[in-house]
C-alpha positions in Angstrom: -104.8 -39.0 23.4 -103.5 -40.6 20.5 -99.9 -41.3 18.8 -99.5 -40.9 15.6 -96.8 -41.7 13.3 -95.6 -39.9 10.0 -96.7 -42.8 8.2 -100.1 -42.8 10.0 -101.0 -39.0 9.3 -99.6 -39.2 5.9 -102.4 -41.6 5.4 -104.9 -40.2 6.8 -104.0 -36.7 5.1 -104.3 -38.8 1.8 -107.7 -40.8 2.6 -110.4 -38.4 1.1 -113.4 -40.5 3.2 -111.6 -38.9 6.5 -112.7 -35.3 7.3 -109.5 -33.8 7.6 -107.6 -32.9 11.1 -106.4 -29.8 12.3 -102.7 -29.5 12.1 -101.6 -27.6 15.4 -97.9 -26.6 14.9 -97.0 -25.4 18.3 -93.3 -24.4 17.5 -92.1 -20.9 16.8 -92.6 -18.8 13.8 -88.4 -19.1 12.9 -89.1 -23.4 13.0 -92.9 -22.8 10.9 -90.7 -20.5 8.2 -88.3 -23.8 7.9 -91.0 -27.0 7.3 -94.6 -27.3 7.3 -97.3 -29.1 6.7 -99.6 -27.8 4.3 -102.7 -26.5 6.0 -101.1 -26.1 9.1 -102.2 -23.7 11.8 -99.1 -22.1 13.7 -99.9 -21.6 17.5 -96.4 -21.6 19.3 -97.2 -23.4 22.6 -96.8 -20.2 24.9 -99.6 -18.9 23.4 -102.2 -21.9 23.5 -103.4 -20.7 26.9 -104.8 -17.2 25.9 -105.5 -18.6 22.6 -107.2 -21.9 23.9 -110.6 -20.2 22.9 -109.9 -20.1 18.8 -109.1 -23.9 19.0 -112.7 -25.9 18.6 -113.1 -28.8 21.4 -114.9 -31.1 19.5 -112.4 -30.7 16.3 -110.0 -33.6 15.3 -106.5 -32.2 16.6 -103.4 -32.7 15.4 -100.3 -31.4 17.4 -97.3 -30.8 15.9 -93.8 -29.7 17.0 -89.8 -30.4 15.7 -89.4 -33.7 17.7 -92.6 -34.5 19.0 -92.4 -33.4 23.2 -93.9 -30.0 23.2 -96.4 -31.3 21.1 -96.9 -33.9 23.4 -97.2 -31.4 26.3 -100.0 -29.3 24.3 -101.7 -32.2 23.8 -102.1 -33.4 27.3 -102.8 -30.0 28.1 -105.8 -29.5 25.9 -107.1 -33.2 26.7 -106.8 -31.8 30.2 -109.0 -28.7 29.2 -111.8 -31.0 28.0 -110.7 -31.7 24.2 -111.4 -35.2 23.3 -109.8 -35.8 19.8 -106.6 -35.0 20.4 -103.2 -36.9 18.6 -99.7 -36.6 19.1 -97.6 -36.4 15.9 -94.8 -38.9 17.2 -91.5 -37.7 16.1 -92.6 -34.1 14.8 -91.5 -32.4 11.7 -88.6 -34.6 11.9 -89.9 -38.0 11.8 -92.5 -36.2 8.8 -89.0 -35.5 6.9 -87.8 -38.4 7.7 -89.9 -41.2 6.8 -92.9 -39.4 4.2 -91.2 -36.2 2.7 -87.3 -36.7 2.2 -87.2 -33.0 0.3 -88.5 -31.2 3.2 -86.1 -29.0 4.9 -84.9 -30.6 8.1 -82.8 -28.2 10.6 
């Protein structure tokens, strides 16, 4: 698993040579409704294990939550159900409004 930070997807989100990743948000719909990243696919994490199936193994993953743990806990998951490209967004949503998008709504 990787870490990434803000800064570090930002870039890569903004580097046209890199096939773009998916962006797992794993918080709830309320949290999604608040911030997001553009292109994001919302999968709260209670539902990744029934839902583990729609998610490609071999796909460049993103995870995404509001601080960066559950996230963390997908991802681990996943790597532990054979998914090899997996990255932790260090910090979550937060960290995103934080340090790359200061108008993004923080709650």
């Amino acid at each position: 698993m990787e870490h990434l930070s803000a800064a570090q997807l930002a870039a890569w989100l903004a580097d046209p040579s890199r096939p773009r990743p998916v962006l797992l948000d794993v918080r709830e719909q309320w949290e999604f409704e608040i911030c997001q990243l553009d292109g994001a696919t919302l999968m709260p994490m209670q539902s990744i294990p029934g839902r583990i199936d729609d998610l490609d193994e071999d796909a460049e993953i993103v995870c995404i939550c509001h601080h960066g743990a559950r996230s963390l806990n997908v991802a681990a998951f996943l790597e532990h159900h054979g998914f090899g490209k997996i990255s932790n967004l260090t910090g979550g949503m937060h960290a995103w409004a934080v340090q790359v998008d200061s108008a993004m709504s923080k709650y």
